[in-house]
N, C-alpha and C positions, 0 to 999 in steps of 0.2 A: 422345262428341262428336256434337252434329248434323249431318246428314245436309244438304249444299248442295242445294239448289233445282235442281232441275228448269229446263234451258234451254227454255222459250218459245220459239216461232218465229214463232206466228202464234195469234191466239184473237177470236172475234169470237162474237155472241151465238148461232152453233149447233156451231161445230166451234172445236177446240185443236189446234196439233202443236205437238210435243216434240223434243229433240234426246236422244235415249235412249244412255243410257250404250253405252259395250262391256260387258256382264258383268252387264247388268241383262235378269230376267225381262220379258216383257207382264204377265202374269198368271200365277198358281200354277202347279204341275204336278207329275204325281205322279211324275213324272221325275227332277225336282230338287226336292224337298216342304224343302229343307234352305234354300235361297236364301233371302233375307230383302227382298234388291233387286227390289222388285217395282213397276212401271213406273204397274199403274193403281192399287195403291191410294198409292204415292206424289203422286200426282198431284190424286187423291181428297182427298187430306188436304191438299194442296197451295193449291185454288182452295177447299175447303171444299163442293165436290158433288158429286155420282156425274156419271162420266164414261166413256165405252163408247168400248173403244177397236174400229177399223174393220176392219184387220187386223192381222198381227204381222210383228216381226224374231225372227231367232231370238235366243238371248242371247247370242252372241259379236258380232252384229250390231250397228252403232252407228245415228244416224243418225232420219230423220225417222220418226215414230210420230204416225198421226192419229187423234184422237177425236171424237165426238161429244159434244153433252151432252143428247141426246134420244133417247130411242129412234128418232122417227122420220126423224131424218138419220141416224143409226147406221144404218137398213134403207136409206136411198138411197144413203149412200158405202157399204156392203159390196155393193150390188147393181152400181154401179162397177166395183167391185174384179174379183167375179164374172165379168165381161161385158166384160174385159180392154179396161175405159176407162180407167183410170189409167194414165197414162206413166211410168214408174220407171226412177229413173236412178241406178247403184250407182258407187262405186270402189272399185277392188280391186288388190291389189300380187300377183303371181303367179309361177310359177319358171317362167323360160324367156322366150322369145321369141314369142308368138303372132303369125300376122300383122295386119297394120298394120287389119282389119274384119275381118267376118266374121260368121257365124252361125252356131249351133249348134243344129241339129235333132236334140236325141236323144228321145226315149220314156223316161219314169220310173215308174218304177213306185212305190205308196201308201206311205208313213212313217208307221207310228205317233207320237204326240206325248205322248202322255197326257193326252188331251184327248177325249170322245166322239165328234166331229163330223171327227175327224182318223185312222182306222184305217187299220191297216197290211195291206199286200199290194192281190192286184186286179192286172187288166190291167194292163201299161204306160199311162201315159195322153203322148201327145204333149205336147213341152215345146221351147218356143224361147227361145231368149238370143241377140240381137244385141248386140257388142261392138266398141269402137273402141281403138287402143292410143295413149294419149297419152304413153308415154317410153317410156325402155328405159336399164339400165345392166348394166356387164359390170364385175365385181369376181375382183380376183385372190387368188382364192381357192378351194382344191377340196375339194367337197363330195363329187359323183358323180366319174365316171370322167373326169370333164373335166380343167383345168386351171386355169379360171375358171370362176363361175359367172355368170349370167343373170336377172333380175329384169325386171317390167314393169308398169306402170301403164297399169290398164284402165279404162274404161265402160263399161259393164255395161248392157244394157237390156232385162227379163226380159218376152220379148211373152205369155207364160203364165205361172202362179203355184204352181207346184207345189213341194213343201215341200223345204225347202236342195236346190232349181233351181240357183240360181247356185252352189253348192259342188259338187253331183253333175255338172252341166256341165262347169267348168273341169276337176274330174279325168279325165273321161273325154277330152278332147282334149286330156291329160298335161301340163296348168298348172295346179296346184294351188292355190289360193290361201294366201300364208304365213299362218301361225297356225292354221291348221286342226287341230287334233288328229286330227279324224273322218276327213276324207277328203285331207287332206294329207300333205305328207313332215315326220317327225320332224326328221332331220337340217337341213330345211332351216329349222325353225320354230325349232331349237335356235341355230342361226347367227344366229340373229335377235335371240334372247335373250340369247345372248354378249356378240355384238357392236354391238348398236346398241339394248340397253334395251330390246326390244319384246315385249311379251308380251300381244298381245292379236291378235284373226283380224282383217286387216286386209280388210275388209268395210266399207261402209258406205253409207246410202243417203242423198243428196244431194239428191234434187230428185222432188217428186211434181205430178205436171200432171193436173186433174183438172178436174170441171163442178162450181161452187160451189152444193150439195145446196137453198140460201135463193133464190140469185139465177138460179141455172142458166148463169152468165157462169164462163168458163174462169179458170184460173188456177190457179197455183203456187206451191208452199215450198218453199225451199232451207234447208240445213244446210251449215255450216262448217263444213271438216274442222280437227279440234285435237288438242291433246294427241302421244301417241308419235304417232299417223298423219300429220298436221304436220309432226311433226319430220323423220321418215323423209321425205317429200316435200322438205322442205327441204335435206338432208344432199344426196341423190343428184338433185336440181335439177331437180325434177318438177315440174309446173302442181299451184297450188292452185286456182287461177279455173274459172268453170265454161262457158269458152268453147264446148267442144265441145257440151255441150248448147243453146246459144244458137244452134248454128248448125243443129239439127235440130228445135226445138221447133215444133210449130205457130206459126204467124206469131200467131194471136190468142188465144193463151197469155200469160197477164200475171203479174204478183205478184199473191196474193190481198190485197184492199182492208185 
């Protein structure tokens, strides 16, 4: 059966973005060489030309992916990205209760990817996530040693870019995010699967606020969250809207044109 189309967000004559599956590669890896879901040559084959993408998600990550279709806007958004001018704004469902903001200053140290330009080890390199907690629910039900357990819906807002930041974060401040296989709780991701159909790392990125690489005028794409992430937002009576970011964006941050 064919393969649906690639959601569009935004494409104008130098950059595309995408709304990238859960469970879809960027591109190759000798990681996972087995995958078939692969984000740019989908996309490649999609509009019918080569397409560069700027950075990545990982593949449990859902959410906005932006491309080029030049090399030389591909070198002005990754030089962006680099030089921690892009605003990114994630959601994420987590165990426990964080409090209601906050930041997370840890030090991470290199991840191999299978990738040249991505080797593993090295100094810790300093790494920030600033987070805001947009719900909370308390299900009776026990996992741990509790009696109930604790969920909560985050934003996520990674001020460095260092490889699964946002996953190696939230577990060191002991909120894992559900669906994590890696640095998550099993049992908690299992409860997930049980009991509410979810079988995907509830990760996603929302909104990229950056300097338009043609015009140099600011601006933004957003991604709608769907599917199980949706629904789970919907079940336990979460915000879908992307209020909280409206209320910290740069005032002269727009929609891209």
């Amino acid at each position: 059966m064919p393969r649906a189309p690639l959601t569009i967000l935004h494409r104008d004559d130098v950059l595309v973005a995408i709304d990238k599956p859960a469970g879809w590669l960027v591109h190759r890896s000798d990681i996972d060489r087995h995958e078939a879901r692969i984000a740019v040559q989908a996309l490649r084959d999609q509009l019918g030309r080569h397409v560069h993408p700027v950075h990545r998600l990982d593949k449990g990550t859902s959410g906005i992916l932006l491309f080029a279709l030049d090399r030389e806007t591909g070198r002005e958004l990754g030089q962006q990205f680099r030089a921690g001018q892009v605003r990114k704004t994630y959601r994420a469902v987590v165990r426990g209760w964080p409090p209601e903001s906050g930041r997370i200053d840890h030090p991470l140290s290199g991840i191999g990817d299978g990738y040249a330009d991505r080797p593993a080890g090295g100094a810790p390199r300093h790494a920030i996530t600033d987070f805001r907690r947009l719900g909370t629910v308390e299900l009776d039900h026990r996992i741990d040693r509790y009696p109930t357990t604790r969920y909560a819906l985050l934003s996520l807002h990674p001020v460095t870019g260092r490889r699964h930041q946002l996953r190696r974060h939230l577990k060191h401040v002991s909120h894992p995010i559900i669906g994590d296989a890696t640095y998550g709780k099993g049992r908690h991701n299992r409860f997930f699967q049980a009991s509410f159909d979810c079988h995907r790392l509830l990760l996603a990125c929302v909104e990229l606020s950056f300097r338009h690489p043609a015009t140099g005028d600011p601006c933004s794409v957003t991604a709608p969250l769907g599917g199980e992430f949706a629904a789970l937002l919907d079940r336990f009576g979460w915000p879908r809207d992307m209020a909280d970011t409206r209320l910290v964006r740069d005032a002269e941050t727009m929609p891209c044109p």
